[in-house]
C-alpha positions in Angstrom: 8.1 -60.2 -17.2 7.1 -57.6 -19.9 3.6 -56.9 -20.3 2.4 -56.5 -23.4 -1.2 -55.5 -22.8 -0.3 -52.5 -20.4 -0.1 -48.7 -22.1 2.9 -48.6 -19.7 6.4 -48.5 -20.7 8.8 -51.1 -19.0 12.4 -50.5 -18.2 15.7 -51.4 -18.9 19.2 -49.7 -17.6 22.4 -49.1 -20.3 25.6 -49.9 -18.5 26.0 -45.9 -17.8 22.7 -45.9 -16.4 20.6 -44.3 -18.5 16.9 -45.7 -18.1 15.6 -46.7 -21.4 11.8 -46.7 -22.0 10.2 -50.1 -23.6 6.7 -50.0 -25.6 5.4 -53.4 -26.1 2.1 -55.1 -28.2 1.2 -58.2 -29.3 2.1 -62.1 -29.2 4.5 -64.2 -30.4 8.3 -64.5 -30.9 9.9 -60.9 -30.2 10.6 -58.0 -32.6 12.6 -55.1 -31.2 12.1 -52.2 -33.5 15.0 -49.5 -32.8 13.9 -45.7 -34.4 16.1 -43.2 -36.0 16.5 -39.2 -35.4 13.6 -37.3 -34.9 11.2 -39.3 -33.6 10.6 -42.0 -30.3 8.6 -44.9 -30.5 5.5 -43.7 -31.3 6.8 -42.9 -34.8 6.1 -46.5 -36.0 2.8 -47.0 -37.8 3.8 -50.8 -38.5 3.2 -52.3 -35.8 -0.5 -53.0 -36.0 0.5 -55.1 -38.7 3.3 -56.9 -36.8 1.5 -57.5 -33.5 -1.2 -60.2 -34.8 1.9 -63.1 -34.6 4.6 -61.3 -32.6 5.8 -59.6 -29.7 6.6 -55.9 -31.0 9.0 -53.8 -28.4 9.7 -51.0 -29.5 12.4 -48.6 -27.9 12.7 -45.2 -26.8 15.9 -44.1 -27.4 18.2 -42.2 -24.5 16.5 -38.2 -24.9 13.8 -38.7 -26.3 9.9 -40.2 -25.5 9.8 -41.7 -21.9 14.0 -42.4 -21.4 16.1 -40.4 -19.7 19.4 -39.7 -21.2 23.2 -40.2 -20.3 25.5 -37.3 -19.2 28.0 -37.9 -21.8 26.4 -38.7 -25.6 28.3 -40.7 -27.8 26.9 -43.1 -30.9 28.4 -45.5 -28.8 26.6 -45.1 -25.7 23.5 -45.7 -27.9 25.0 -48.6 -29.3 25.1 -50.0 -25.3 21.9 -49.0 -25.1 20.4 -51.4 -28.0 22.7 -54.2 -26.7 20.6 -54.0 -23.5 17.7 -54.0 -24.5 17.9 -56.9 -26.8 19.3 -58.6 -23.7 16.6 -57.3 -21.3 14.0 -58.6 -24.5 15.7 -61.8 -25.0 16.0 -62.5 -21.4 12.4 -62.4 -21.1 11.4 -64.3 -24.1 13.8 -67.0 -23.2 14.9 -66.9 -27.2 16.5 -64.7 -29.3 15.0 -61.5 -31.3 14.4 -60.3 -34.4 15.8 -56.5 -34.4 14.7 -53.9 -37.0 16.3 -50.1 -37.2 15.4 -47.2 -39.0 18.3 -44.9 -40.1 20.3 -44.0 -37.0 18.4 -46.7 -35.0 19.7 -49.1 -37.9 23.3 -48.0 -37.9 23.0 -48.6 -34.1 20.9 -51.9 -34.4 24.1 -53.3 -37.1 26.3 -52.1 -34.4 24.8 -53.9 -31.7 24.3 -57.0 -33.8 27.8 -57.8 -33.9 28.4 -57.8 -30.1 25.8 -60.3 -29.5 24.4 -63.3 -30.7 20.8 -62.7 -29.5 19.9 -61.5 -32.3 17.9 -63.8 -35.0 17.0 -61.9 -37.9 18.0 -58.8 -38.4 16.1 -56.0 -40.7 18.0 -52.4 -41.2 15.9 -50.0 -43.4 18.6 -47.4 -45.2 21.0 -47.5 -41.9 23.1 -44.1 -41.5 26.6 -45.3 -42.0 27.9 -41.8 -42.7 31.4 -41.6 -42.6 31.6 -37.4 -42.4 29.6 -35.5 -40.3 26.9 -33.1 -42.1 28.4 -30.0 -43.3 29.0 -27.1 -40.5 26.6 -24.9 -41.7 23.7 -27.2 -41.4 24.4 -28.5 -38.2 24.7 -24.5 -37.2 21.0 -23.7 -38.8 19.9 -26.4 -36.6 21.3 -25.8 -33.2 20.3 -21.6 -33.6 16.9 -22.5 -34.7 17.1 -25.3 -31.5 18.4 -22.2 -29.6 15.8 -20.1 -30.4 13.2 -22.7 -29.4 12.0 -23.0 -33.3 11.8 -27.0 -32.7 9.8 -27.4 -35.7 11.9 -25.4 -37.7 15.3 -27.8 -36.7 13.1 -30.8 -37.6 12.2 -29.3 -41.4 16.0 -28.1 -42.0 17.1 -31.9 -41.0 14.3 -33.2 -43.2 14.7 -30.9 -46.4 18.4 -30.1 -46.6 19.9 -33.4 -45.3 17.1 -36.2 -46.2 16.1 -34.5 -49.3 12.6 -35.1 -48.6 9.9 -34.2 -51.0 7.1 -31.7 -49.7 4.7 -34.1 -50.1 6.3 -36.9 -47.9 6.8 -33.7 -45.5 3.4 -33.0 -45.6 2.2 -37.0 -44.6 4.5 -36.8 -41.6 2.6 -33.3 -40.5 -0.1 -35.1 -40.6 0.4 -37.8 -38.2 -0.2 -37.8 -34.6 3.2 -38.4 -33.7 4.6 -35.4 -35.4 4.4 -33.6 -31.8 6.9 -36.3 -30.9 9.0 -35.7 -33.7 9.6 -32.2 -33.0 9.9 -32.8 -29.3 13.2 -34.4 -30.6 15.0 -31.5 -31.9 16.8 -31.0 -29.5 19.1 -34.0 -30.1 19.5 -33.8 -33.4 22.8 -31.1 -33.7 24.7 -34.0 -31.6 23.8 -36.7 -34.2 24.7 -34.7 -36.7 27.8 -33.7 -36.1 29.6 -37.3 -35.9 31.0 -39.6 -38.6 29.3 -42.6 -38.3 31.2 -45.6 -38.8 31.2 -49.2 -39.3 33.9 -51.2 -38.4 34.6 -53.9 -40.6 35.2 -56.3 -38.0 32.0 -55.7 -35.9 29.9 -55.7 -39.2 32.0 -59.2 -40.4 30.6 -60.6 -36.3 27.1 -60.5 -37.1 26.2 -63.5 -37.0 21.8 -62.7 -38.3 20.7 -63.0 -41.4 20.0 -59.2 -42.6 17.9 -57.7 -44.7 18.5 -54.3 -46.1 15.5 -52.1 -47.3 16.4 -48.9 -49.5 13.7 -46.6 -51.5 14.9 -46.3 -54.8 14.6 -42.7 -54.6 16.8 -42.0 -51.4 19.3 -39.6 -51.5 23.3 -40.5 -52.6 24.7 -40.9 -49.3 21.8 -43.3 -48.2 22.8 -45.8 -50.9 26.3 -45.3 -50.3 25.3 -46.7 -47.1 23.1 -49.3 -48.4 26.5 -50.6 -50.4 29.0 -50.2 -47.3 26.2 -52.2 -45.1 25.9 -54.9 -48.3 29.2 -55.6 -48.6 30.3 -55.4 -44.8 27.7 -57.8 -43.7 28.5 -61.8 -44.2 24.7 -63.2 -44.7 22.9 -59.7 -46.2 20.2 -59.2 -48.8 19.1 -56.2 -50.3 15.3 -55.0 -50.8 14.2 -51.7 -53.1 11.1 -50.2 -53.1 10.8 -48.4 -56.4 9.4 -45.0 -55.8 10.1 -44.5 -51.8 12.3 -42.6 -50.1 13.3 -42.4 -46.4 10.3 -42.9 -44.8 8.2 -45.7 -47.0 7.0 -47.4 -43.4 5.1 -44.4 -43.0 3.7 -43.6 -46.4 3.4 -47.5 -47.2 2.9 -49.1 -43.9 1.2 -52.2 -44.9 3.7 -52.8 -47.7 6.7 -52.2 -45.7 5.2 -54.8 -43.0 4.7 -57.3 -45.8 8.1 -57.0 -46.6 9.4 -57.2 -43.3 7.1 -59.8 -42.2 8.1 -62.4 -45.3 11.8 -62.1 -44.1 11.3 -62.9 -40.8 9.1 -65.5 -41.5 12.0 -67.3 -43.6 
């Protein structure tokens, strides 16, 4: 039984036995909320507005926060991992979940959605289906400044040169307790960057939860291309746009974003 009033993680195991860390809060129906690079579960600042009528889990990905990670990475390892954890949640809650992914966590969370039907609703905000890796020479300023032990430095690269992200949404993230946890991350990030990731058209036709897609209206290129692959991949999917946000408009906007999130789930 998970226990949603302890500051303790609980556990679940990915087929390949990876121990995956589990944050929970709250009461009500379950809400798994999967995160994206650079960050672990402390990087969410919605869920004090999500806890008041739900169960909020929310996931440490494998190498990073309180999970351990697998001896051979691979997107689809990860994608094993969300599976099992909506499972683990589901199992618990005797119901299915809603599931909601940031960026990587929602390309994984899509992913995972079409290889089971535990899932209720499902929200993914700006999902990274990115069919080509990022170019060579950004992945390389990543990993020597990883090498080097500049952690910080790797995190501000991915954020600047890849996300596109303004100094001043930089400088609300610095600002936050979990940017400790943030750069902690860095040393995953040259293995996420250097993979296409893809969305099959047949596991994205298999989701069977109503979806909806959040995008900031100021996101980079390739995040809306994404936004249209996910749109028109998806059978039951509705898009959202918040004028004037980027990547990251649960952290500058947290109430807002929660609204959002909140009113679809509630449907």
């Amino acid at each position: 039984m998970v226990q949603t009033s302890s500051s303790d993680p609980w556990y679940v195991t990915s087929p390949d036995g990876t121990r995956l860390a589990v944050w929970s809060t709250g009461s009500g129906p379950p809400l798994l909320l999967v995160h994206g690079s650079m960050s672990d579960h402390r990087r969410w600042r919605i869920t004090e507005y999500l806890s008041d009528d739900r169960t909020v889990h929310a996931m440490d990905r494998r190498g990073r926060g309180g999970s351990s990670d697998g001896p051979d990475w691979a997107p689809e390892r990860e994608v094993e991992d969300v599976v099992a954890v909506v499972e683990a949640v589901v199992a618990d809650a005797g119901h299915p979940t809603d599931v909601l992914g940031h960026s990587f966590g929602g390309y994984l969370s899509v992913r995972a959605a079409g290889r089971t039907a535990q899932v209720r609703r499902l929200v993914l905000y700006e999902p990274a289906v990115v069919p080509h890796p990022q170019p060579p020479e950004v992945v390389a300023r990543v990993q020597a400044a990883v090498d080097a032990g500049r952690y910080e430095e790797a995190v501000e690269v991915m954020m600047r040169d890849v996300l596109h992200m303004p100094e001043a949404e930089l400088a609300v993230l610095r600002e936050q307790p979990s940017w400790p946890a943030r750069v902690a991350t860095a040393p995953t990030l040259p293995r996420e960057e250097s993979v296409p990731l893809l969305l099959d058209p047949a596991e994205a036709a298999a989701v069977t939860a109503p979806t909806l897609l959040i995008r900031g209206g100021d996101s980079p290129e390739f995040l809306q291309d994404a936004i249209r692959t996910v749109a028109g991949s998806v059978p039951d999917c509705r898009v959202v746009t918040l004028e004037g946000q980027q990547h990251v408009a649960d952290q500058t906007d947290p109430e807002g974003f929660a609204t959002v999130v909140r009113e679809f789930l509630r449907g």
